[in-house]
N, C-alpha and C positions, 0 to 999 in steps of 0.2 A: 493595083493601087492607083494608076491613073486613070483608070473607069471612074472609080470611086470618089475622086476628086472633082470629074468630071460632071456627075450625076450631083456630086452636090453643089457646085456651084449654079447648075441650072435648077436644081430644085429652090435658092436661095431665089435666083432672079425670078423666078414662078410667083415668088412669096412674095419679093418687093413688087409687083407687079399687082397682085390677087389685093395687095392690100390700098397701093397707089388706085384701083379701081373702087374698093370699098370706099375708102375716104371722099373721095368725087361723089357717088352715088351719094351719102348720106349729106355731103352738102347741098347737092342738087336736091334733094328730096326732101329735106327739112327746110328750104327755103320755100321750096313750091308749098309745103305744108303751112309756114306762116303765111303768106301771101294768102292763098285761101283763108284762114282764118280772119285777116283781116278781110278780105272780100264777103265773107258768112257773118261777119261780126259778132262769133263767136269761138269756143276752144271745143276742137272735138280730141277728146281722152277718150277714157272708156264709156261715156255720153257726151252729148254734145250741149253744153254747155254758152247759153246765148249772152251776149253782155247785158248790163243795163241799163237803162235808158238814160239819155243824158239830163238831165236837171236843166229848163228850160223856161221857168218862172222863178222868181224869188218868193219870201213870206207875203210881201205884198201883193202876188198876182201881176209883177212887172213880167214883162220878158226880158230874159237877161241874155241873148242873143242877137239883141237892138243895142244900137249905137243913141243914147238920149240928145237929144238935140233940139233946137226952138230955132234951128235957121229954118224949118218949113211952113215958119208961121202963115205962110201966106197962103198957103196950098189947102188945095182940097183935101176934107178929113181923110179919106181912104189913102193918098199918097203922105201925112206926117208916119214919118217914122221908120218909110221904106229902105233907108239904105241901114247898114250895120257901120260901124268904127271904121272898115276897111274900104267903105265907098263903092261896096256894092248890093245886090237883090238880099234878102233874106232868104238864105234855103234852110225850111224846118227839117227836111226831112236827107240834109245832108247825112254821111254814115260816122259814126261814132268818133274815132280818132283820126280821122283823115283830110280835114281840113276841106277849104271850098272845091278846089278844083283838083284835077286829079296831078296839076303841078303841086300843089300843096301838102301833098303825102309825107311828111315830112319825118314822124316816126317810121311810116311802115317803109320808108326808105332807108332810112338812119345806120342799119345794119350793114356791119361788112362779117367777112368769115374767114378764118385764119385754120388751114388745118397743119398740123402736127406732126409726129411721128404716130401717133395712133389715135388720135382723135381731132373732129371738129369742134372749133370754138365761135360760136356767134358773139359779138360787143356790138352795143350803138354808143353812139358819141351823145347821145341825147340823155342828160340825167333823169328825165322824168320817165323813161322806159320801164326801168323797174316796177317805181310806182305802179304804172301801169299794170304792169304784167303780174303782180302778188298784190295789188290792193291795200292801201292803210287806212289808218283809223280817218273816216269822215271820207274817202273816195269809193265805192265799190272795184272790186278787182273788174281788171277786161282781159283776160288773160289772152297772149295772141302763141306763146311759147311755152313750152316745158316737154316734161315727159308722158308721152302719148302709145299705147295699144297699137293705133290706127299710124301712125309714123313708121311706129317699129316693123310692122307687117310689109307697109309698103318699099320700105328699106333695104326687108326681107327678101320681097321678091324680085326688087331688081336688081340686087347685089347674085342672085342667084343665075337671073336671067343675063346678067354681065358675064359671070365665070363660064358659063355653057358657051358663049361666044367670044370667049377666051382660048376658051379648049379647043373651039371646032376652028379657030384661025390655022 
């Protein structure tokens, strides 16, 4: 009877253990997974899905990633116009949600992760995430999160490739 007791208290600690590893791995792994997405500036699911371009004129033909301004009246035509709202360069080809500089990440930082007794929970503190990430009426979706093929697998394999180095301690 005290085998029995014994065998199963370590089969418990086995479990809380297999699964304390699980839980780590799909947070590490689902972060790496947004991160990339945001660096690809797109969602890979079962395709890989690119965002869309961000809206950089208005009806008029203005660009609306200019700060308007007549303090450069003075200036040669090529420099009216150069700096934006924020008092710096114009970058056209900054990446989608990520703001100027890579200080500026502000969504794809936003994220913290809370796990559970059997599950990971991602939240950002930032309201406009969602938006983001499902799309409403008059924004197109950019999705950087959800449920992915390509997560699952790689979640798959390192949760696999943990327990084997589990065992072999």
């Amino acid at each position: 009877m005290q085998d029995g007791k014994k065998i199963r208290q370590e089969l418990d600690k086995i479990a809380r253990k297999v699964n304390r590893v699980a839980l780590t791995v799909m947070k590490v792994e689902s972060r790496n997974f947004m991160q990339e997405n945001f660096a690809k500036q797109g969602f890979q699911g079962s395709s890989f899905d690119k965002w869309a371009k961000r809206k950089t004129t208005d009806k008029k033909g203005r660009d609306l990633t200019r700060y308007r301004t007549t303090r450069n009246k003075g200036k040669r035509k090529w420099q009216k116009g150069e700096l934006t709202k924020f008092g710096i360069r114009n970058k056209k080809d900054r990446p989608i949600l990520t703001g100027y500089n890579s200080a500026n990440n502000k969504l794809r930082n936003s994220f913290t992760c809370k796990i559970r007794k059997s599950s990971v929970r991602w939240t950002s503190y930032k309201n406009y995430a969602k938006r983001h990430n499902e799309g409403l009426k008059g924004m197109p979706k950019r999705q950087f999160a959800g449920k992915s093929p390509v997560l699952d697998r790689r979640i798959e394999k390192e949760i696999d490739k943990q327990i084997k180095k589990l065992f072999k301690a």
